[in-house]
C-alpha positions as CSV (number, residue, x, y, z in Angstrom):
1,X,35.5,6.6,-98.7
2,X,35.7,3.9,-96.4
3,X,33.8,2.7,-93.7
4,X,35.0,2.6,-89.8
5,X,34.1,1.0,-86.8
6,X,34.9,3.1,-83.8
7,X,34.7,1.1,-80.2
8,X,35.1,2.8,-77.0
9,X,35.3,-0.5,-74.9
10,X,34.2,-0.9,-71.0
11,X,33.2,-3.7,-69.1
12,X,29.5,-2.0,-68.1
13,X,28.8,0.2,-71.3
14,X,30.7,-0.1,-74.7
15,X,30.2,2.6,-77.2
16,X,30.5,2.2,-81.0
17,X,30.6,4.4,-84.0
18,X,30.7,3.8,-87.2
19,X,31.4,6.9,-89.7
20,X,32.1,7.0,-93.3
21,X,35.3,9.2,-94.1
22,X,37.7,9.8,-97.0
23,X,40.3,11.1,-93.9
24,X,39.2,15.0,-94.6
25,X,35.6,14.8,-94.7
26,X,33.6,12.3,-92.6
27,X,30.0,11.3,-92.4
28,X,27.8,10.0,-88.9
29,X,26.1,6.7,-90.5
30,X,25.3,4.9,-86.8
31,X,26.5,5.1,-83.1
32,X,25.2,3.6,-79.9
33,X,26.2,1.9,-76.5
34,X,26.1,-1.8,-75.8
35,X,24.7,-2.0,-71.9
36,X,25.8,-4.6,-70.3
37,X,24.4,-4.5,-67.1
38,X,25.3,-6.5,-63.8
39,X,25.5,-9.6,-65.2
40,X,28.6,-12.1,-64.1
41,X,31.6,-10.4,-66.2
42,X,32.0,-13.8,-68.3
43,X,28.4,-12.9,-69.6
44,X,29.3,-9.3,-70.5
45,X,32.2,-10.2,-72.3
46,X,30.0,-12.5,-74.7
47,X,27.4,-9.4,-75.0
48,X,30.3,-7.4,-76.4
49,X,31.0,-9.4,-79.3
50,X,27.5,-10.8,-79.9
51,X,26.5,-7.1,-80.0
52,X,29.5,-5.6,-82.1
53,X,29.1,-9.3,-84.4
54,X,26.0,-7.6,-85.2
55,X,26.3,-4.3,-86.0
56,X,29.3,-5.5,-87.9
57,X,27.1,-7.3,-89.9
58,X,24.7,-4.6,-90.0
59,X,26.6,-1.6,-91.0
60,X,29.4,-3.7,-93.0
61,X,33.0,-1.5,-91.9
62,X,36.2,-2.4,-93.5
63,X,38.5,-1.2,-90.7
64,X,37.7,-0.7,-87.0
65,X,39.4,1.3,-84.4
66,X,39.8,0.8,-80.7
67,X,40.9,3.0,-77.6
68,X,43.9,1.4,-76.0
69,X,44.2,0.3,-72.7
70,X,45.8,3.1,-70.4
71,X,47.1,2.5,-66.7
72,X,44.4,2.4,-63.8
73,X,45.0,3.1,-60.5
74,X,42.8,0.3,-59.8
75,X,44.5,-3.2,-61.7
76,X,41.4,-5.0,-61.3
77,X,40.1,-2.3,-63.7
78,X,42.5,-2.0,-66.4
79,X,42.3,-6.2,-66.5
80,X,38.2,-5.7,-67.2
81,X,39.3,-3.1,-69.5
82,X,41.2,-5.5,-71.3
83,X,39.5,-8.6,-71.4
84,X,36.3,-6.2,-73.2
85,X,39.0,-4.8,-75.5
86,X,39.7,-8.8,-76.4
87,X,35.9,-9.5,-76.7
88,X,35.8,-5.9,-79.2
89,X,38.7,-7.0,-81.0
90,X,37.7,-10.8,-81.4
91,X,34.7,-9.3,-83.3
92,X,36.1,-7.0,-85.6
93,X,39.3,-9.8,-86.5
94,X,36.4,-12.7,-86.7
95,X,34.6,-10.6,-89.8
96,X,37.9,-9.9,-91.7
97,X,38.3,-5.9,-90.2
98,X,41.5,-4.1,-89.9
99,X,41.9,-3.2,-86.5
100,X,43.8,-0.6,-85.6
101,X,44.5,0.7,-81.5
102,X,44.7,4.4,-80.5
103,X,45.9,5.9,-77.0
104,X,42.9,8.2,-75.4
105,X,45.5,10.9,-76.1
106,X,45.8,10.2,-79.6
107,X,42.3,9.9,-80.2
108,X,42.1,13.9,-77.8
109,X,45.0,15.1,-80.4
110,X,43.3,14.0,-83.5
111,X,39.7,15.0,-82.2
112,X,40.6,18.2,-80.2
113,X,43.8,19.4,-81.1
114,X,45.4,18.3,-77.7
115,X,46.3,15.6,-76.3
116,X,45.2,16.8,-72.7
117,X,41.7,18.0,-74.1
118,X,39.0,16.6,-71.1
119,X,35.5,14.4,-72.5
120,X,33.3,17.5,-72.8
121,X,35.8,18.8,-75.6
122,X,36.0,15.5,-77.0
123,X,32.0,14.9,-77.0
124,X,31.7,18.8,-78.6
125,X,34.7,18.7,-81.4
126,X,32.9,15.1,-82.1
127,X,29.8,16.7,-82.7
128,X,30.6,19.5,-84.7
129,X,33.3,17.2,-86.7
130,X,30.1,14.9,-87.4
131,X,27.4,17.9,-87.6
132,X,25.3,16.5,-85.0
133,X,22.9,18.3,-83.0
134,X,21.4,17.3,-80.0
135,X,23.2,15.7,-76.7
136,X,26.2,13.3,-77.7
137,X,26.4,10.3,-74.8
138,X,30.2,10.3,-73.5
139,X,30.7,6.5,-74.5
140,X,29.6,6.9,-78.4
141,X,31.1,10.5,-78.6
142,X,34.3,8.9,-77.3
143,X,33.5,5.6,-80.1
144,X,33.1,8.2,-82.6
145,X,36.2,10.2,-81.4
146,X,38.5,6.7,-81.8
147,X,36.6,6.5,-85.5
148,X,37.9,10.1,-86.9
149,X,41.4,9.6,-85.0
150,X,41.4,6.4,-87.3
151,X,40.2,8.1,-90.5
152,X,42.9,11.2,-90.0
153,X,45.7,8.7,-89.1
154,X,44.6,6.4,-92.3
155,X,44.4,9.2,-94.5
156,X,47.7,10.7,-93.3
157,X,49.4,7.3,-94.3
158,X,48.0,7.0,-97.3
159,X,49.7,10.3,-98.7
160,X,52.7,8.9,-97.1
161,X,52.6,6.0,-99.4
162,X,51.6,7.9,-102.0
163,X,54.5,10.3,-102.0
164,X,57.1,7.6,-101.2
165,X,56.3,5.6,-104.2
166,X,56.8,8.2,-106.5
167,X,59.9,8.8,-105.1
């Protein structure tokens, strides 16, 4: 079993996940949203990894998972996007994680089933993949989501391996 860091990154609200998971079963242990607020985006950028620096530290993950940039209609947009990704991934590299980077629709495929599937399928596969009850906030379902598309993926190369070496 190992323990992943999800990270939905976003330049107001950045959701995080962390599950434990063997690739076929998978267990909630914390999620949550760092809000940023309004503050000058230099500011927010530090809040990202200050905050992920210390659940890190907290919750102690061995490999971390983040959603990958896609194409904005607004490039001012995707560059925020980005720059929070850095700040994520400067975090997770910083304390010796694996990072690994997903599409949205990879994360929808692994999570859903397809790659098309909208949030509100995402936030309910999520929760019944994770037997939670209650009302699943879009950023951590979506942290969460990038989590289990990391543990499937993993697990699936791990066979892979496996099977190649006794070849």
């Amino acid at each position: 079993m190992a323990i992943i860091l999800g990270i939905d990154p976003g330049s107001r609200f950045t959701g995080f996940g962390i599950i434990e998971s063997n690739g076929q079963h998978s267990r909630h242990i914390h999620s949550g949203v760092l809000k940023l607020g309004s503050a000058p985006f230099p500011e927010r950028l530090g809040k990202i990894f200050a905050g992920l620096q210390t659940v890190i530290l907290e919750y102690q993950p061995v490999q971390m998972a983040i959603e990958n940039v896609f194409v904005s209609k607004n490039p001012s947009s995707a560059l925020k996007l980005g720059q929070a990704r850095g700040a994520a991934i400067c975090a997770g590299v910083m304390n010796g994680l694996e990072v690994a980077e997903y599409t949205p629709r990879e994360v929808k495929q692994a999570v859903v089933g397809k790659g098309a599937a909208d949030k509100s399928q995402v936030q309910h596969m999520t929760k019944i993949l994770l037997n939670l009850s209650g009302e699943l906030q879009e950023d951590r379902a979506d942290a969460l989501g990038v989590a289990l598309c990391h543990a499937h993926t993993w697990a699936f190369q791990k066979k892979i391996q496996i099977a190649e070496q006794g070849k």
